[in-house]
DSSP file (Angstrom, degrees, kcal/mol; ACC not computed):
  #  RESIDUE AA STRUCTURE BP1 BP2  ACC     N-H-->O    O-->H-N    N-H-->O    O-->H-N    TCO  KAPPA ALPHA  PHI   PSI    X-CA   Y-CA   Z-CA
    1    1 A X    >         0   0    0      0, 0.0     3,-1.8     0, 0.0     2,-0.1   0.000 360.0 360.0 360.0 141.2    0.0    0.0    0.0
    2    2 A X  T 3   +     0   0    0      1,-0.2     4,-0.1     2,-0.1     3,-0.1   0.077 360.0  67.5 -84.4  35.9    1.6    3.3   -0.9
    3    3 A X  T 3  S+     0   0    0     -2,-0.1    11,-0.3     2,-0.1    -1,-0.2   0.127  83.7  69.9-110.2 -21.0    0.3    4.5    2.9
    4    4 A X  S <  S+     0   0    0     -3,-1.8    -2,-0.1     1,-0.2    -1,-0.0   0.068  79.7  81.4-101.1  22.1    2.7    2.1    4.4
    5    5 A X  S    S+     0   0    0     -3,-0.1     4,-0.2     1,-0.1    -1,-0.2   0.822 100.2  36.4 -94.9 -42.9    5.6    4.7    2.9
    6    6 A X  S >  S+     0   0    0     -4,-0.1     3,-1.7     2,-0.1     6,-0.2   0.763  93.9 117.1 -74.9  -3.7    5.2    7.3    6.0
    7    7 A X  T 3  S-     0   0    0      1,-0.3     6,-0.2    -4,-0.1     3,-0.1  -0.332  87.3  -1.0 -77.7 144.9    4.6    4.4    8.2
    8    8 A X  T >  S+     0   0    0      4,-0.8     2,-1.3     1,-0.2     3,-1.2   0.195  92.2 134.0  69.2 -16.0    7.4    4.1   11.0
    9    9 A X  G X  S-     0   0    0     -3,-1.7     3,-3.6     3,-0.5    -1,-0.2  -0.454  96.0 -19.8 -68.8 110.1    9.1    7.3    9.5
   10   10 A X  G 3  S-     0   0    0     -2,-1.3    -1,-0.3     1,-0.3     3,-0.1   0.753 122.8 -67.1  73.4  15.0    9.7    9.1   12.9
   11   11 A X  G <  S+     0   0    0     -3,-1.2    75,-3.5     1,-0.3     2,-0.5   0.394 100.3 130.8  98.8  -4.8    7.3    7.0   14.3
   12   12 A X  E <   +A   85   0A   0     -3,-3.6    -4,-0.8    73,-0.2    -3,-0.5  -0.634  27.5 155.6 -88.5 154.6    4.3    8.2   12.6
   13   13 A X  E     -A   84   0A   0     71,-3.7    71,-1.9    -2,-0.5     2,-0.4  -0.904  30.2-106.1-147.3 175.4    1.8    5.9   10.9
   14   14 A X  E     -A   83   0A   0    -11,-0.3     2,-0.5    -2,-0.2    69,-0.1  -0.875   7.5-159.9-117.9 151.0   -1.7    5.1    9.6
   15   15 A X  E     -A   82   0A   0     67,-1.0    67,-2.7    -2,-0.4     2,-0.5  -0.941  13.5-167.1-133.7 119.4   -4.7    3.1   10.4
   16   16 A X  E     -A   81   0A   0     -2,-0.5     2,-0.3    65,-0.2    65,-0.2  -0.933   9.5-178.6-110.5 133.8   -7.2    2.2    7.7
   17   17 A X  E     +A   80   0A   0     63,-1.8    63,-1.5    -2,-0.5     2,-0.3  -0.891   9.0 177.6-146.1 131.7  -10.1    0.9    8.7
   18   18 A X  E     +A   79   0A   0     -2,-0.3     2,-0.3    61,-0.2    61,-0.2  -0.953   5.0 167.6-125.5 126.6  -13.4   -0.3    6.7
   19   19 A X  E     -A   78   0A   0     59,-1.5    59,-1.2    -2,-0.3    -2,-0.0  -0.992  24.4-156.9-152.0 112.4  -16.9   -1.9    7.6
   20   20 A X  S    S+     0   0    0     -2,-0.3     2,-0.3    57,-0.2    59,-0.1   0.396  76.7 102.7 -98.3  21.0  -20.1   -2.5    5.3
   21   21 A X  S    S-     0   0    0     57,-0.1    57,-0.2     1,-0.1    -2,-0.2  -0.653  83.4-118.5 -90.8-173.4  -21.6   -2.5    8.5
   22   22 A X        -     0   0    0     -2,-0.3    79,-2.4    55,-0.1     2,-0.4  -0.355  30.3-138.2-120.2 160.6  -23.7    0.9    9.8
   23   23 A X  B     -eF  49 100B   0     25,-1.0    27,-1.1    77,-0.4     2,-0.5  -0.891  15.3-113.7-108.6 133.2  -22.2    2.7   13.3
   24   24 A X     >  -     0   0    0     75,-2.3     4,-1.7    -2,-0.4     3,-0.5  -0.864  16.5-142.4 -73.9 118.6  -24.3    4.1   16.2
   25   25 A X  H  > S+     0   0    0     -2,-0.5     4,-1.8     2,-0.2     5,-0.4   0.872 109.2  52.9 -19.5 -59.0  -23.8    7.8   16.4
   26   26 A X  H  > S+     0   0    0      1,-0.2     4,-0.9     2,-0.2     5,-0.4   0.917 110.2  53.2 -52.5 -53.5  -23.9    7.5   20.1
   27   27 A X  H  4 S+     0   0    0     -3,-0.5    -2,-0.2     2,-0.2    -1,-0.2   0.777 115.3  34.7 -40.1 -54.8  -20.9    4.7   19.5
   28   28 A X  H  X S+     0   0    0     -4,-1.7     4,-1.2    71,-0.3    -1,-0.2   0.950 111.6  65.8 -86.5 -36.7  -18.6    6.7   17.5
   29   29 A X  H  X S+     0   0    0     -4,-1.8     4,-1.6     2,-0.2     5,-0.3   0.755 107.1  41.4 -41.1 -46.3  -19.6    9.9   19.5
   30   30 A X  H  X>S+     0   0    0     -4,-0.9     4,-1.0    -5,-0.4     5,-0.6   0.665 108.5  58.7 -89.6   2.4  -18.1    8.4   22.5
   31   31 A X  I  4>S+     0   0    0     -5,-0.4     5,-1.4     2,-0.2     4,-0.4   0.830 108.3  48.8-100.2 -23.7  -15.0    7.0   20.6
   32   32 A X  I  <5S+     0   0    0     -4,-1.2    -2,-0.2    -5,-0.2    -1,-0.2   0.801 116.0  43.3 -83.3 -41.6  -14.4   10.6   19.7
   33   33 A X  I  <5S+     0   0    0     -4,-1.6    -2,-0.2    -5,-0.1    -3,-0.1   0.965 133.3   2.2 -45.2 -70.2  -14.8   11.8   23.4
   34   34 A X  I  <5S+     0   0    0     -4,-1.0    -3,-0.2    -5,-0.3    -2,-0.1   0.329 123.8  47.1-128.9   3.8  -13.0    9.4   25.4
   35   35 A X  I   <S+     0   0    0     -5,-0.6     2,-0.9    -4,-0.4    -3,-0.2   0.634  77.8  96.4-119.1 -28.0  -11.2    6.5   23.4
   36   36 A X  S   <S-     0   0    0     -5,-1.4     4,-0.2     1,-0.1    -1,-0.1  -0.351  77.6-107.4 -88.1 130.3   -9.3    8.0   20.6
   37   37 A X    >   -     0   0    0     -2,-0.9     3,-0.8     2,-0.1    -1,-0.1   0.092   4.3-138.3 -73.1 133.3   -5.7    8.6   21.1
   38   38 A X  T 3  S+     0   0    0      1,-0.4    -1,-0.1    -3,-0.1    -2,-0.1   0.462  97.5  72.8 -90.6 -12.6   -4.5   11.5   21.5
   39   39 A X  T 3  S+     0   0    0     47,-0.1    46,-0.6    45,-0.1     2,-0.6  -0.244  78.2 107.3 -95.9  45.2   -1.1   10.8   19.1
   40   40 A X  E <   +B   84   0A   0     -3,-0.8    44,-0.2    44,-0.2     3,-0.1  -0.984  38.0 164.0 -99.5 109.9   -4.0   11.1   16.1
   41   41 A X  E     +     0   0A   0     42,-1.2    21,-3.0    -2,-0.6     2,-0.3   0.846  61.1  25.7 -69.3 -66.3   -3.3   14.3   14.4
   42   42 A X  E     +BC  83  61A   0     41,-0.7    41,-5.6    19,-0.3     2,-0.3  -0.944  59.5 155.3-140.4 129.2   -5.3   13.7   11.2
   43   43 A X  E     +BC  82  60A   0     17,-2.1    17,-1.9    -2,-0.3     2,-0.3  -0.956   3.9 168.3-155.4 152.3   -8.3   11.5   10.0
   44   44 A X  E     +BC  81  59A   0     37,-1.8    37,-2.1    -2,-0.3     2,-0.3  -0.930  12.5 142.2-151.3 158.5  -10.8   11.6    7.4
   45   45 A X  E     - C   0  58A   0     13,-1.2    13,-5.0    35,-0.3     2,-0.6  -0.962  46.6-101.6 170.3-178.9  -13.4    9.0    6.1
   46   46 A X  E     - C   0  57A   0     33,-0.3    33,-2.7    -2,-0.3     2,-0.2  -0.955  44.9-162.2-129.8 127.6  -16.8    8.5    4.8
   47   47 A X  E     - C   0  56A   0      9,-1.1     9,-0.5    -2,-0.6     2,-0.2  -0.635  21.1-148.7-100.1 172.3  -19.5    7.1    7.4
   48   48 A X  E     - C   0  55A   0     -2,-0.2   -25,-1.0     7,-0.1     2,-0.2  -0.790  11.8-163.3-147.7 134.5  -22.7    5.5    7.7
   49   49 A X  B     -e   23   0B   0      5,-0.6     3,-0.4    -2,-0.2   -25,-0.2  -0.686  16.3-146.3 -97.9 146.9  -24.7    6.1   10.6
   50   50 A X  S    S+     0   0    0    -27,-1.1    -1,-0.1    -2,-0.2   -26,-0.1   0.822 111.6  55.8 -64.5 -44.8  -27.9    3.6   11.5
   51   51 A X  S    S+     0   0    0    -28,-0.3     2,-0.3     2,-0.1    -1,-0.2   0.644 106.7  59.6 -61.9  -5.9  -29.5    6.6   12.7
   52   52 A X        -     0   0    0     -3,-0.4     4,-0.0     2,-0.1     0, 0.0  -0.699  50.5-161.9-118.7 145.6  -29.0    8.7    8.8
   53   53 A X  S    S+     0   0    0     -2,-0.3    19,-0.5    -5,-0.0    -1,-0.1   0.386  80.9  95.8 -96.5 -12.3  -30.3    7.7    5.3
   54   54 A X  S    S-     0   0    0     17,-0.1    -5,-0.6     1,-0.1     2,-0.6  -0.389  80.4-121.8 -90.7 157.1  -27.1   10.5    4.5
   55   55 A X  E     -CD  48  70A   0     15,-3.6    15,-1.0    -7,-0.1     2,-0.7  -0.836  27.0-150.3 -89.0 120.2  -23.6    9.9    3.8
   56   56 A X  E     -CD  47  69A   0     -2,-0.6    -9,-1.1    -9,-0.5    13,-0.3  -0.658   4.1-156.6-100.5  90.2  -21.3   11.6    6.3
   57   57 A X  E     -CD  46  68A   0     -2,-0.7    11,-3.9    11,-0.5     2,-0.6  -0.394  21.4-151.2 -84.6 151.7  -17.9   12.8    5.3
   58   58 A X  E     -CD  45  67A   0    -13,-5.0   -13,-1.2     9,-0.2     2,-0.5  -0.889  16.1-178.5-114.0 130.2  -15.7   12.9    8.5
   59   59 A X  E     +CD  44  66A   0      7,-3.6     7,-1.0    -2,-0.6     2,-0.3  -0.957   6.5 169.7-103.5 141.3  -12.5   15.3    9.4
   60   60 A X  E     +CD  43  65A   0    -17,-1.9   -17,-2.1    -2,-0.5     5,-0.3  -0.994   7.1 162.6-135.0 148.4  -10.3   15.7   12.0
   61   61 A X  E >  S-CD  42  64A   0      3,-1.6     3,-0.8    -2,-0.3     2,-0.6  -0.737  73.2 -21.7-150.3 110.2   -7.4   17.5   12.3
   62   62 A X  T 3  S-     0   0    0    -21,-3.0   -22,-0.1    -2,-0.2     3,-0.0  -0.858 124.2 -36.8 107.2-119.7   -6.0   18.3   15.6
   63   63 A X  T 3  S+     0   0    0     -2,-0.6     2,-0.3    -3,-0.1    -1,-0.2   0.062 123.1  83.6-124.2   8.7   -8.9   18.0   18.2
   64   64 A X  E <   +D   61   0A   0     -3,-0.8    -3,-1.6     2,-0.0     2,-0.3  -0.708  51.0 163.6-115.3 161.0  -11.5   19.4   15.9
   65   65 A X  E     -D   60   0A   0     -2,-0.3     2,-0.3    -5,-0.3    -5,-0.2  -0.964  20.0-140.2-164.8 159.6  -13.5   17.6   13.3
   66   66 A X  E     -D   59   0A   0     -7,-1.0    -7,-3.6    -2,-0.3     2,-0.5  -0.961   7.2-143.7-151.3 167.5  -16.4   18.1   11.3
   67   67 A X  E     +D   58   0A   0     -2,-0.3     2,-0.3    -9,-0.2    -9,-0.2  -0.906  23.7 171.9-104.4  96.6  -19.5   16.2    9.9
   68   68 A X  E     -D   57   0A   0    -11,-3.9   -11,-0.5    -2,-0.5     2,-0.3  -0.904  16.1-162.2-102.5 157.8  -20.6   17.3    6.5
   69   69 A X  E     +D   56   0A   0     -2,-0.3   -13,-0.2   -13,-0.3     2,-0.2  -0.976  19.6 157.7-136.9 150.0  -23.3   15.0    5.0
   70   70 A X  E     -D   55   0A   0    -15,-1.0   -15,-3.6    -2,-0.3     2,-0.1  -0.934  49.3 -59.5-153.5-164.0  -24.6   14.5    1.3
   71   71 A X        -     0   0    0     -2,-0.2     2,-0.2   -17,-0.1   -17,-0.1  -0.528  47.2-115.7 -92.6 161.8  -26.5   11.5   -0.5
   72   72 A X        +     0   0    0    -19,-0.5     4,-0.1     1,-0.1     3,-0.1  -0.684  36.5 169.9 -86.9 134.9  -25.2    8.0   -0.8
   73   73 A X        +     0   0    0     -2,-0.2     2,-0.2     2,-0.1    -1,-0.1   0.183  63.2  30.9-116.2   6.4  -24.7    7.5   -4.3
   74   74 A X  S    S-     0   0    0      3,-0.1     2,-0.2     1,-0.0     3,-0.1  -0.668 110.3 -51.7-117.6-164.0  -22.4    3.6   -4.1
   75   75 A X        -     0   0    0     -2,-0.2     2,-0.1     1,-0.1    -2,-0.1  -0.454  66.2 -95.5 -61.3 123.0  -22.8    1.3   -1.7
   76   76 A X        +     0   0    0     -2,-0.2     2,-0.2    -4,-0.1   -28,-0.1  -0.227  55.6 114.1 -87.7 167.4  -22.7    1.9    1.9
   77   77 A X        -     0   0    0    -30,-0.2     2,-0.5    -2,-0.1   -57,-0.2  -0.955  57.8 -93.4-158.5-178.9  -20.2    1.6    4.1
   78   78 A X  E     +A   19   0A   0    -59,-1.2   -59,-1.5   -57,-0.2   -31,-0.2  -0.959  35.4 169.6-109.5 166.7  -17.8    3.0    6.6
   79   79 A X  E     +A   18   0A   0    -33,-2.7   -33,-0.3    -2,-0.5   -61,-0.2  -0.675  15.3 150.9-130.2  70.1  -14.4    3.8    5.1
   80   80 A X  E     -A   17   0A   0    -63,-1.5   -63,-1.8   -35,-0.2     2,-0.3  -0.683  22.5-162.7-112.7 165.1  -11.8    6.0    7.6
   81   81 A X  E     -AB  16  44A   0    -37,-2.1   -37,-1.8   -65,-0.2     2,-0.5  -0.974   7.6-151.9-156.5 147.8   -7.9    6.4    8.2
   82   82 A X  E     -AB  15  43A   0    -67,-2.7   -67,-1.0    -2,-0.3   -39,-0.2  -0.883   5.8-164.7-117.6  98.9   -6.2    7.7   11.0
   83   83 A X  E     +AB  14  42A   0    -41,-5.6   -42,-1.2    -2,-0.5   -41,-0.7  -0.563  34.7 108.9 -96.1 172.1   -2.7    9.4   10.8
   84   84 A X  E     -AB  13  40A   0    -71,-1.9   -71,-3.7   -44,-0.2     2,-0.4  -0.978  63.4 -73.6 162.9-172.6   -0.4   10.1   14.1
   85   85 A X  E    S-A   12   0A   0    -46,-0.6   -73,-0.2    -2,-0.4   -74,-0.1  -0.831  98.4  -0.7-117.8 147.9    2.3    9.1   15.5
   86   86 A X  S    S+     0   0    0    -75,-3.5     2,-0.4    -2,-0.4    -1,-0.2   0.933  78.2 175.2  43.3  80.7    3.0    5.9   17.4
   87   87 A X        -     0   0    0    -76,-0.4     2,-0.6    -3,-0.2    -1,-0.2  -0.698  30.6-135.0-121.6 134.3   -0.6    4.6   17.0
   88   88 A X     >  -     0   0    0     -2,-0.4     4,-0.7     1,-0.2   -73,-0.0  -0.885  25.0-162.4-127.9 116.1   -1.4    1.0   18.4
   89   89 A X  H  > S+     0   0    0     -2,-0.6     4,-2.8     2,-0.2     5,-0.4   0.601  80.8  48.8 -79.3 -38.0   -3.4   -0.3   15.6
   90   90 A X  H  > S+     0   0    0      2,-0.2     4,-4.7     1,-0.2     5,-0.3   0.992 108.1  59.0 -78.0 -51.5   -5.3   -3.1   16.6
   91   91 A X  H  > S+     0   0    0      1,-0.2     4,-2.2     2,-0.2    -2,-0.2   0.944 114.3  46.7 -37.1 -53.7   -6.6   -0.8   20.1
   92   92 A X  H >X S+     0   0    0     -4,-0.7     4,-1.4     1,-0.2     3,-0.6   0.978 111.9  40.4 -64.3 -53.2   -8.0    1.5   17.2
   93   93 A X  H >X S+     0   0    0     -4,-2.8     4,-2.1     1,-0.2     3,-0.8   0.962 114.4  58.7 -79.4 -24.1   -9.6   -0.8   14.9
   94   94 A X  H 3X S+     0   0    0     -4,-4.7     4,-1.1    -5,-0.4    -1,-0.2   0.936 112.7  41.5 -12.8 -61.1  -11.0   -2.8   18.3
   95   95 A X  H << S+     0   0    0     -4,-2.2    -1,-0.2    -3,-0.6    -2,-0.2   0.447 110.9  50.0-100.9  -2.1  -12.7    0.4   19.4
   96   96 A X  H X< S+     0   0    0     -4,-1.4     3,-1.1    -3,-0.8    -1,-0.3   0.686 107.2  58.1-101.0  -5.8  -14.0    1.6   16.1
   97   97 A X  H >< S+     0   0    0     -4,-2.1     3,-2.5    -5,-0.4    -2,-0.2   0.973 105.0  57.7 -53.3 -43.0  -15.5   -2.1   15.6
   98   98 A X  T 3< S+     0   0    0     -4,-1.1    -1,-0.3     1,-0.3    -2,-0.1   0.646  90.9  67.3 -64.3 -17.1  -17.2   -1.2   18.8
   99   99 A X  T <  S+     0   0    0     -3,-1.1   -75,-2.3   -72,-0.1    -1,-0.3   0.393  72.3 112.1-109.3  31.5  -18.5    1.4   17.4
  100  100 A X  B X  S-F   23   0B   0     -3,-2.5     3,-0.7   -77,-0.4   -77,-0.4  -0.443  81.5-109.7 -72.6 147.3  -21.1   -0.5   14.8
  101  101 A X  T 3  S+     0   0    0    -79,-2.4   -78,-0.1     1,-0.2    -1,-0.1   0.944 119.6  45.2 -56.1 -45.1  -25.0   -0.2   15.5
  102  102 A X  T 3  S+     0   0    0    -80,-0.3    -1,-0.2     2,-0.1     2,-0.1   0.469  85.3 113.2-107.9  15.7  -24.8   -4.4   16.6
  103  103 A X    <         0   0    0     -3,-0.7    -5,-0.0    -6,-0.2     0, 0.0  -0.490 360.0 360.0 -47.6 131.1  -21.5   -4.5   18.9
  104  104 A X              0   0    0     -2,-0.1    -1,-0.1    -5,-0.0    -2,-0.1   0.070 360.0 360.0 -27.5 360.0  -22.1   -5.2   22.2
């Protein structure tokens, strides 16, 4: 993957992670509050919420983010990547699993 060329330079890397299943808003809401790690700088993706008929492109940069939404024209799914430094990859995609509408 050409993604894996910043990975380990100086210790920063990426985490891609992808799901055709839908996310709770509440779920991902709290995974943005209190689980995601604080060496994430930058992340962007395309959601789908169980609560939305809309497609929701996501930013972040820093400690700020925004939601823009428009209509799904493929198939849905979500589709995100996370850049930052010294990132432990499997804790991320754990906790964004968690954050699917039928997770426990």
């Amino acid at each position: 993957h050409s993604h894996d060329l910043i990975n380990n330079i100086e210790g920063f890397t990426s985490v891609s992670y992808e799901t055709f299943e839908p996310f709770s808003l509440r779920k991902f809401q709290y995974f943005l509050d209190n689980q995601i790690s604080q060496n994430v700088f930058r992340a962007k993706g395309i959601l789908w919420f169980m609560e939305s008929e809309r497609k929701h492109i996501f930013h972040l940069s820093g400690k700020r983010f925004s939601l823009d939404d428009e209509k799904w024209t493929k198939e849905k799914s979500n589709k995100i990547v996370l850049i930052g430094k010294n990132l432990d990859h499997q804790t991320i995609k754990n906790q964004l699993s968690s954050c699917r509408f039928n997770s426990d």
